[in-house]
N, C-alpha and C positions, 0 to 999 in steps of 0.2 A: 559642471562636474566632469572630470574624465573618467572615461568609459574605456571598458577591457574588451577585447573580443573572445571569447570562451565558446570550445566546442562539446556540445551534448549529445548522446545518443538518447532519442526518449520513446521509448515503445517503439523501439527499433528504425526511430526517422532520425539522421543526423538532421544537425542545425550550428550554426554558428549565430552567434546573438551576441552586441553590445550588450553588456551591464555596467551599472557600479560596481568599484569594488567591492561594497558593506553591503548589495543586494542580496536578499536573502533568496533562499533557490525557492520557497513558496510561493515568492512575487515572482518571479523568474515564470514560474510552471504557469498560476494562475492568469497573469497580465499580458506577459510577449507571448506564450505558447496557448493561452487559451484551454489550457489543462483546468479546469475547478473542480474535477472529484477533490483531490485534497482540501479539505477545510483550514480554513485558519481558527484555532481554539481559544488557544492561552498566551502564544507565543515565549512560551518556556521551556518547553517540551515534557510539558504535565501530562495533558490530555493524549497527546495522538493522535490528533486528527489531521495533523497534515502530516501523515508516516508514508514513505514512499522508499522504493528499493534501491540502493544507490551502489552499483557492480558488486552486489550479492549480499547485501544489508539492508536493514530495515534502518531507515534513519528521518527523524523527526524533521523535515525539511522549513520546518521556523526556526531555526536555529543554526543552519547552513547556510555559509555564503555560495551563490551559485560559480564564485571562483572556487573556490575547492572542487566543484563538482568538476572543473573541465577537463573534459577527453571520460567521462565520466558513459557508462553504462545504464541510463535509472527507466525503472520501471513503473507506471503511475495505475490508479486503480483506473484509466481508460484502457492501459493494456493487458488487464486480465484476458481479457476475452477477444479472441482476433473477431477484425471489422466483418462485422455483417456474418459473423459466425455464431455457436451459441455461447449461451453464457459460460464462464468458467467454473467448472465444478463446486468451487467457494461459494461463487456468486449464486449459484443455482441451490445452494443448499441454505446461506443466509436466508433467500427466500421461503423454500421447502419448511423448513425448521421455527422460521419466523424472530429469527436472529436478527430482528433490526428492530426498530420502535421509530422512533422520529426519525434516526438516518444521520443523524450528523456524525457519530462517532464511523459509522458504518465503514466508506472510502479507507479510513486508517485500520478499523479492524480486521477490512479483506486484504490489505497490502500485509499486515503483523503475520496475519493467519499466514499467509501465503509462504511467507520467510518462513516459519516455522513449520513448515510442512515440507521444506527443502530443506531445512534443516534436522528432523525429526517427522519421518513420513507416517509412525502409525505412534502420534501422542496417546496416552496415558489423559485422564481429564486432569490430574495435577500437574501435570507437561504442558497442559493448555494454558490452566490459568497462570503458570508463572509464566506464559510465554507470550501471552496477552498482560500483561498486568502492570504495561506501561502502559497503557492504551483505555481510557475511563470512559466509559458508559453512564451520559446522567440519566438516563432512562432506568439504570440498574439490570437491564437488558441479561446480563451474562449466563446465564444457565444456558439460556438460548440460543447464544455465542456459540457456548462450548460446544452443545450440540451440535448446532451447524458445522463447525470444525473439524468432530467426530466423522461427521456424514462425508464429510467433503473428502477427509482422510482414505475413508470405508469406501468412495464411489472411485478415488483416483483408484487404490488395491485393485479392485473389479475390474477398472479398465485396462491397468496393466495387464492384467492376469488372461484377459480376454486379447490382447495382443500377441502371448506369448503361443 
């Protein structure tokens, strides 16, 4: 099969990478990049769990060809948190709040969350759930979600605030 050559920025490392055209950017992230926070779910873009940020969107990356991404900006839930630094505020409050259960949805819910808190810095919890609400929990997790959300929102304020 012929193969493309397509350039990615990912958690801020370029890469140039052969793919197929019809490869999908989950296999992309998962397989040549070695990226597997994103889960593979449904491949529909039901679930969410493979949601990754794609130059300042939240986008189901089962469903994206990794040619559409090229010259592309994406962000994966290994770059929440810079290396060997602490957790991301998200990440440190999923934990704190107990916003996870089994974990599979998890990777996409900190990637949604995150979009939405750049998008909307101090949600509302109905701001939360339609803004997660592509994003499914079989666990039924979400109270605990939002919370964490909430927190995360409430700790970035603090930080800023303590900058200022």
């Amino acid at each position: 099969m012929v193969k493309m050559i397509v350039s990615l920025t990912v958690n801020g490392e370029e890469h140039e990478i052969a793919v197929e055209p019809r490869e999908l950017l989950i296999h992309t992230l998962r397989e040549q990049l070695r990226l597997t926070g994103a889960h593979i779910g449904c491949d529909t873009t039901h679930c969410g769990a493979c949601t990754v940020d794609v130059n300042g969107q939240s986008v189901k990356s089962c469903t994206m060809f990794t040619a559409q991404a090229d010259g592309a900006e994406i962000r994966t839930v290994e770059g929440l948190a810079k290396p060997g630094g602490p957790l991301h505020a998200l990440q440190d409050a999923f934990r704190n709040e107990h916003g996870l259960q089994c974990g599979f949805c998890t990777p996409g819910m900190l990637m949604r969350a995150y979009r939405l808190l750049q998008e909307i810095p101090d949600p509302n919890e109905d701001q939360i759930r339609w803004g997660i609400s592509g994003n499914l929990c079989r666990c039924t997790g979400y109270q605990n979600i939002v919370k964490a959300i909430q927190s995360a929102a409430h700790a970035e304020h603090v930080a800023e605030a303590a900058e200022l």
